[in-house]
C-alpha positions as CSV (number, residue, x, y, z in Angstrom):
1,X,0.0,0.0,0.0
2,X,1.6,3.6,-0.7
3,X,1.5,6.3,1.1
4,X,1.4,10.4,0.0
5,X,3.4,12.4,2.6
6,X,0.2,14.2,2.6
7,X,-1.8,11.9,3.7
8,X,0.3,11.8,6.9
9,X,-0.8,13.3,10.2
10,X,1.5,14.0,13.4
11,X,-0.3,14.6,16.7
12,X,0.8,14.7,20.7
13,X,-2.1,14.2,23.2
14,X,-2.5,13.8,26.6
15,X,-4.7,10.6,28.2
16,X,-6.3,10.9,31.7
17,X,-8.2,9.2,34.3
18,X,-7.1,5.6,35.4
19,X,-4.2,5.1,32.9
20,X,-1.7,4.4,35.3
21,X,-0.6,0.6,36.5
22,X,-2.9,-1.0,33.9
23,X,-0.6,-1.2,31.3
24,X,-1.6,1.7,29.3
25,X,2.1,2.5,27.9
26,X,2.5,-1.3,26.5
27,X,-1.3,-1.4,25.4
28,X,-0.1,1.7,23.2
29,X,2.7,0.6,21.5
30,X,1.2,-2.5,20.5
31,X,-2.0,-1.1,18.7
32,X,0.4,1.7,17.2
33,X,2.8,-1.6,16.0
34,X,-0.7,-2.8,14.3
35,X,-1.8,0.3,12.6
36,X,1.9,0.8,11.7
37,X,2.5,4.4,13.6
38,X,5.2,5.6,15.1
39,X,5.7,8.1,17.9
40,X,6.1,7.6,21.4
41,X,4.0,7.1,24.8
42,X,5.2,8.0,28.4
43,X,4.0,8.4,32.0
44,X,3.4,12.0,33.1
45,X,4.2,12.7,36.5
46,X,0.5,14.2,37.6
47,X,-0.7,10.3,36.8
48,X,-2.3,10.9,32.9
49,X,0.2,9.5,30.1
50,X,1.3,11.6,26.9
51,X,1.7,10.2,23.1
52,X,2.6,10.7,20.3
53,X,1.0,9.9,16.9
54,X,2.0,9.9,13.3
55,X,1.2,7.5,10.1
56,X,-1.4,8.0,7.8
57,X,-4.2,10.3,8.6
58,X,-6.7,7.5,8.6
59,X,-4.7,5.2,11.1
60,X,-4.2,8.2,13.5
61,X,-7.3,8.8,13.6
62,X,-7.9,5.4,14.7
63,X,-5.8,5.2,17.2
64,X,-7.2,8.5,19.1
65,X,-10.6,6.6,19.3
66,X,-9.1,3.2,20.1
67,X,-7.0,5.3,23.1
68,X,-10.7,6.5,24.7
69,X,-11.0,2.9,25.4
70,X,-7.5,1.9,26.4
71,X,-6.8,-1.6,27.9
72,X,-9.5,-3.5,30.0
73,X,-8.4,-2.4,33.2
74,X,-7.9,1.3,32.2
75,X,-10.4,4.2,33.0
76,X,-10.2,7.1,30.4
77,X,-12.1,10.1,31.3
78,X,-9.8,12.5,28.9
79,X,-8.3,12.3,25.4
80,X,-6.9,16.0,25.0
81,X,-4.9,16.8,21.4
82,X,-1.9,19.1,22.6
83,X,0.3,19.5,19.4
84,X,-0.6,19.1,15.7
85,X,2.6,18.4,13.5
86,X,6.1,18.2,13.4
87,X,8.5,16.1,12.3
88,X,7.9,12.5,12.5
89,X,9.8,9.8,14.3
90,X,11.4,6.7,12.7
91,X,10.0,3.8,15.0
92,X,7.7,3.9,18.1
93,X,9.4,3.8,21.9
94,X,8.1,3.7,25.8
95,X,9.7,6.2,26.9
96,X,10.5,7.4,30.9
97,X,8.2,9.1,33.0
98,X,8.6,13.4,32.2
């Protein structure tokens, strides 16, 4: 499947309520492996956790919905976009807390 640089979307959002100790971070990474995204996802230190998005427009948007859900044991009451754009990372990390 191609892609047009166009069609590409960057985003950084923040994810509150009960994301913390319920495997949010590695819940992440794994649905952004499947929808083939990169960026990153950390731990902020007043408890809500803080990603980044970027892929094809489509697939982003897919993952901000799929994040209102989270894992089963995880409690979202927040999915706030912070940033649109920027440049792109190569691969997608867990990163340490900030």
């Amino acid at each position: 499947m191609s892609e047009q640089r166009s069609d590409r979307r960057t985003v950084r959002v923040r994810i509150e309520g009960g994301v913390q100790g319920v495997g949010y971070r590695y819940w992440t990474e794994r649905v952004a492996d499947e929808l083939g995204l990169t960026g990153w996802v950390r731990n902020r230190r007043d408890g809500s956790v803080e990603a980044l998005f970027s892929g094809p427009a489509e697939d982003v948007a897919q993952m901000l919905e799929r994040c209102k859900g989270g894992p089963p044991s995880a409690r979202v009451t927040a999915v706030t976009l912070i940033a649109e754009g920027g440049t792109p990372p190569q691969a997608f990390a867990v990163l340490s807390t900030a």
